[in-house]
C-alpha positions as CSV (number, residue, x, y, z in Angstrom):
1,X,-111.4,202.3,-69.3
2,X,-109.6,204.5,-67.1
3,X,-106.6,207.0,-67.2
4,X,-104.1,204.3,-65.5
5,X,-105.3,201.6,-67.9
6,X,-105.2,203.6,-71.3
7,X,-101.3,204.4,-70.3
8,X,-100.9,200.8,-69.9
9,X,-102.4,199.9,-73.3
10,X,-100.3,202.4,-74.7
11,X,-97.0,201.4,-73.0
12,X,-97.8,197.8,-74.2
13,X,-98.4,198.3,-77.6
14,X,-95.3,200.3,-78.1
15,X,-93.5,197.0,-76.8
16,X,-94.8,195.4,-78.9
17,X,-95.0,197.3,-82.2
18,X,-90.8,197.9,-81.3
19,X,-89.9,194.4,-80.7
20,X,-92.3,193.8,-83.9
21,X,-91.3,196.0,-86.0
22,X,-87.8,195.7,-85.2
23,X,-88.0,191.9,-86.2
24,X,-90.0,192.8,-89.6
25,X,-86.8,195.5,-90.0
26,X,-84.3,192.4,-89.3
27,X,-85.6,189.9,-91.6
28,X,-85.9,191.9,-94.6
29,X,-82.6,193.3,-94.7
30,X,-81.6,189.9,-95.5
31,X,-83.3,190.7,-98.7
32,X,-81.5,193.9,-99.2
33,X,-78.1,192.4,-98.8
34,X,-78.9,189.3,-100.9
35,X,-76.8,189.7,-104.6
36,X,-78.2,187.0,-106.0
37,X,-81.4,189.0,-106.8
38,X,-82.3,191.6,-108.9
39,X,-81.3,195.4,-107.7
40,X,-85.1,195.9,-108.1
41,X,-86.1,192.8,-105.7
42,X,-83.3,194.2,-103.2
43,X,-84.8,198.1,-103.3
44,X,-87.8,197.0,-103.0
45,X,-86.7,194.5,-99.7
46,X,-85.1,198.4,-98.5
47,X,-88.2,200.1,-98.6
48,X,-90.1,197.4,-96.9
49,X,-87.2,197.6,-94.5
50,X,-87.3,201.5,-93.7
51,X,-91.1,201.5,-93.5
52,X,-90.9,199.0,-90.8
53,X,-88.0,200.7,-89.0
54,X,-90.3,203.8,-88.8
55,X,-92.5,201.6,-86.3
56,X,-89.4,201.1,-83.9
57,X,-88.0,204.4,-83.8
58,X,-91.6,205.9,-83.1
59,X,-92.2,203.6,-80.4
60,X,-89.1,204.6,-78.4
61,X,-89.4,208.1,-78.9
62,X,-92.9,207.6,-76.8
63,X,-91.8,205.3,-74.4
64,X,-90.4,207.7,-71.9
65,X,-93.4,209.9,-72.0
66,X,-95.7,207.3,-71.9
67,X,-93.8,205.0,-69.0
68,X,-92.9,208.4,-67.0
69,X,-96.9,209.1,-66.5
70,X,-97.8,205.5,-66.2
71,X,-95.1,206.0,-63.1
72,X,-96.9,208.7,-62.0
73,X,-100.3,207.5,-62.3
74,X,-98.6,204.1,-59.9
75,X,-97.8,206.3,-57.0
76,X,-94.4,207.5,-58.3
77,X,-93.8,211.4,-57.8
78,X,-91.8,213.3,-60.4
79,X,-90.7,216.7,-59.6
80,X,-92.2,219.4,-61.7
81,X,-89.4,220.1,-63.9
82,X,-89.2,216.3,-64.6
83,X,-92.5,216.3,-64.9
84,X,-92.8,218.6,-67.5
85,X,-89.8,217.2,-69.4
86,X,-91.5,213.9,-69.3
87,X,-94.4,215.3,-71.6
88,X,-92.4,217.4,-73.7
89,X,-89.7,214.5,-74.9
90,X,-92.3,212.3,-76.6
91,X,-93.6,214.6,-78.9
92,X,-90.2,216.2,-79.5
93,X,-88.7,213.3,-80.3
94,X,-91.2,211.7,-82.6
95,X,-91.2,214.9,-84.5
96,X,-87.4,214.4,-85.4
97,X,-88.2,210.5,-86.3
98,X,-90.9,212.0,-88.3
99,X,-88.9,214.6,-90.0
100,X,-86.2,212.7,-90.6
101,X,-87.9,209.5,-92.0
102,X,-90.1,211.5,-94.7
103,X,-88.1,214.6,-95.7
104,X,-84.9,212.7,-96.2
105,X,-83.5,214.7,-98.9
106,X,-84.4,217.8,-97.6
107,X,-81.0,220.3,-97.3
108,X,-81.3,220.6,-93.6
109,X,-81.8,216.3,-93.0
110,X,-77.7,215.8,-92.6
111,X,-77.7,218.9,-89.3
112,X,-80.9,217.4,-87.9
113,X,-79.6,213.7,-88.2
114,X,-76.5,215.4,-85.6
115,X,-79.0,217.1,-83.3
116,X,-81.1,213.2,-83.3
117,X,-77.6,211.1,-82.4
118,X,-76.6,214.0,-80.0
119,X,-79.8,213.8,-78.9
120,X,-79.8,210.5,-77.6
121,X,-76.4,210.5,-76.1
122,X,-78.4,213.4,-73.6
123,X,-81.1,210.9,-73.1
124,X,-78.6,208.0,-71.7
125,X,-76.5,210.6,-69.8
126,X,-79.4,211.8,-68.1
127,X,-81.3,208.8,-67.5
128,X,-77.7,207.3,-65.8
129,X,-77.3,210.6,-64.1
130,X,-81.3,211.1,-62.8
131,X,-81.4,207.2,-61.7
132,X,-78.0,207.6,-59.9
133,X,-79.3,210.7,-58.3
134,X,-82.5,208.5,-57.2
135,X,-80.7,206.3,-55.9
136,X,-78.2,208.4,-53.7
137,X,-81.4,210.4,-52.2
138,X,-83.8,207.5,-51.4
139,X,-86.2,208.3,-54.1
140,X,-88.2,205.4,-55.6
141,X,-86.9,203.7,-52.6
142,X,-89.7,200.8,-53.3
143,X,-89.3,200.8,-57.0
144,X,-85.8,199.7,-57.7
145,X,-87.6,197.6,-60.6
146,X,-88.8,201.2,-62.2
147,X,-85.1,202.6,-61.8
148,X,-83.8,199.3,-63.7
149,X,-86.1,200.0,-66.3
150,X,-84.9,203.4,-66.9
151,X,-81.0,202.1,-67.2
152,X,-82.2,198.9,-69.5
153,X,-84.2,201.7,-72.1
154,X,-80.8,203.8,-71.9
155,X,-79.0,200.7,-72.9
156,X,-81.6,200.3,-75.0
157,X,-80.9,203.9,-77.0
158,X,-77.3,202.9,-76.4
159,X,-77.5,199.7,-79.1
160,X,-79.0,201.6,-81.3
161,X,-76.4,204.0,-81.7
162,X,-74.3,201.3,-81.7
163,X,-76.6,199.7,-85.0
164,X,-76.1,203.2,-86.5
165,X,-72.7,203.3,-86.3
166,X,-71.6,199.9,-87.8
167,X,-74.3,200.1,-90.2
168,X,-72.2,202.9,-92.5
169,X,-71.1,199.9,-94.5
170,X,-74.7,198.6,-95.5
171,X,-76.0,202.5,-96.0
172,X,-73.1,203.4,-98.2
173,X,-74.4,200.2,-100.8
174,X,-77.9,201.1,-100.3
175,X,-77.3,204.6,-102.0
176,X,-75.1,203.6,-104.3
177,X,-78.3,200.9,-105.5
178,X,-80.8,203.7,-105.3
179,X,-78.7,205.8,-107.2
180,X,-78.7,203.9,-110.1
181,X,-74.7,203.4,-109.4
182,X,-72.8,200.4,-110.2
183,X,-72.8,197.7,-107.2
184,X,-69.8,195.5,-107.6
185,X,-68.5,192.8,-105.1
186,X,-66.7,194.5,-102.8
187,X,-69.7,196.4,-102.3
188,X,-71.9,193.6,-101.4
189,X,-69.1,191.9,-99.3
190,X,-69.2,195.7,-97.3
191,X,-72.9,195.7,-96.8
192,X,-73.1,192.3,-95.6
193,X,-70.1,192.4,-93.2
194,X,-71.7,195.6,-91.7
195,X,-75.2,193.5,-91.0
196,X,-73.2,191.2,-89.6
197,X,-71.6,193.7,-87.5
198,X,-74.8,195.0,-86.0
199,X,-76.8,191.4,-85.6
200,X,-75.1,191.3,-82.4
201,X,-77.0,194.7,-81.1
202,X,-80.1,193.6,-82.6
203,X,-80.7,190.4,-80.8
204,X,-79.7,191.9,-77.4
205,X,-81.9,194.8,-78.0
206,X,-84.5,191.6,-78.5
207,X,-83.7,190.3,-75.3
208,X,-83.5,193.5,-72.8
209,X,-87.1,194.5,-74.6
210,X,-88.4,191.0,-72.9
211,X,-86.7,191.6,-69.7
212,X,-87.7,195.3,-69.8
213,X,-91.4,193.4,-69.7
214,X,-90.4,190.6,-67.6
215,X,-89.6,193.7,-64.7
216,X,-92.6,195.2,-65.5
217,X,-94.6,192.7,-64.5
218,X,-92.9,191.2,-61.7
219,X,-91.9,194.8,-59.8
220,X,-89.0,193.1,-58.2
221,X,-87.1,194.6,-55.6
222,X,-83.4,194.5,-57.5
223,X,-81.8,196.4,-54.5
């Protein structure tokens, strides 16, 4: 197995594992927001929950390393600078996840957590901004299908900061659980309207993962 095809199995397993992992997230924190069980059952649903959401988040911290040198190894030049930012993201990024995910209650977590959503609004506002500057030059002029794949994974960071957003509700009920705190009904009603809320993100970040893969296959000259 070659260079080329060891980027590929790596850029399809982090498909996969997301949209995977991102379906184990879903269906669980239908668990979590369930009152007719036990507050035991339902922590136990959240940590089944988080420990699958780890999966997700890792695999789109890599994907713009791995799918900016699978580019390059497909005939697609990247200037140095771009280059170089392409292989310094990935393991940038996945260090935050990681941070973030096992030293939670560590003082510094709440300034990191700003630097990570910050973060990603950089990544969609330079994605837009380097695939409209692609465009205007000529660049990738055969590989309209690579520059639609760099604006669907910006949408793709884009729902979920969207899911974090509108997910305050279900996060507020989930520490007052694993606090110990009293949960009462007003509570529950919150958590479940804020799933609700984000369901809609969810399944469309479902659906532009498969068309992210459908484009990858097909190479389709969009324009």
């Amino acid at each position: 197995m070659g260079y080329y095809e060891i980027l590929l199995l790596l850029h399809i397993l982090l498909f996969v594992y997301w949209l995977g992992g991102d379906l184990g997230v879903f269906y669980s924190s239908g668990f979590v927001v369930d009152d007719t069980l036990s507050r035991e059952t339902r922590l136990t649903a959240a940590k089944i929950m988080l420990g699958c959401d780890l999966v997700p988040r890792i695999c789109m911290s890599l994907m713009l390393t791995v799918g900016g040198l699978l580019s390059a190894a497909v005939g697609f030049e990247h200037l140095v600078w771009q280059f170089w930012l392409i292989l310094i993201i990935g393991p940038f990024w996945i260090s935050m996840v990681l941070v973030l995910h096992f030293n939670h209650h560590a003082n510094y977590i709440p300034t990191l957590t700003k630097i990570d959503f910050y973060f990603r609004w950089l990544v969609i506002a330079s994605i837009i901004l380097s695939c409209v500057v692609a465009i205007s030059t000529g660049r990738f002029e055969n590989g309209s299908w690579l520059i639609a794949k760099l604006l669907g994974f910006a949408f793709l960071v884009f729902c979920g900061l969207m899911i974090r957003i509108r997910l305050a509700g279900f996060v507020a009920t989930y520490v007052k659980m694993a606090s110990s705190q009293s949960v009462d009904d007003a509570d529950n009603q919150a958590m479940r309207a804020s799933l609700n809320r984000v369901r809609p993100w969810v399944v469309t970040i479902w659906v532009v993962l498969v068309l992210e893969a459908a484009i990858g296959i097909a190479k389709p000259a969009l324009f």
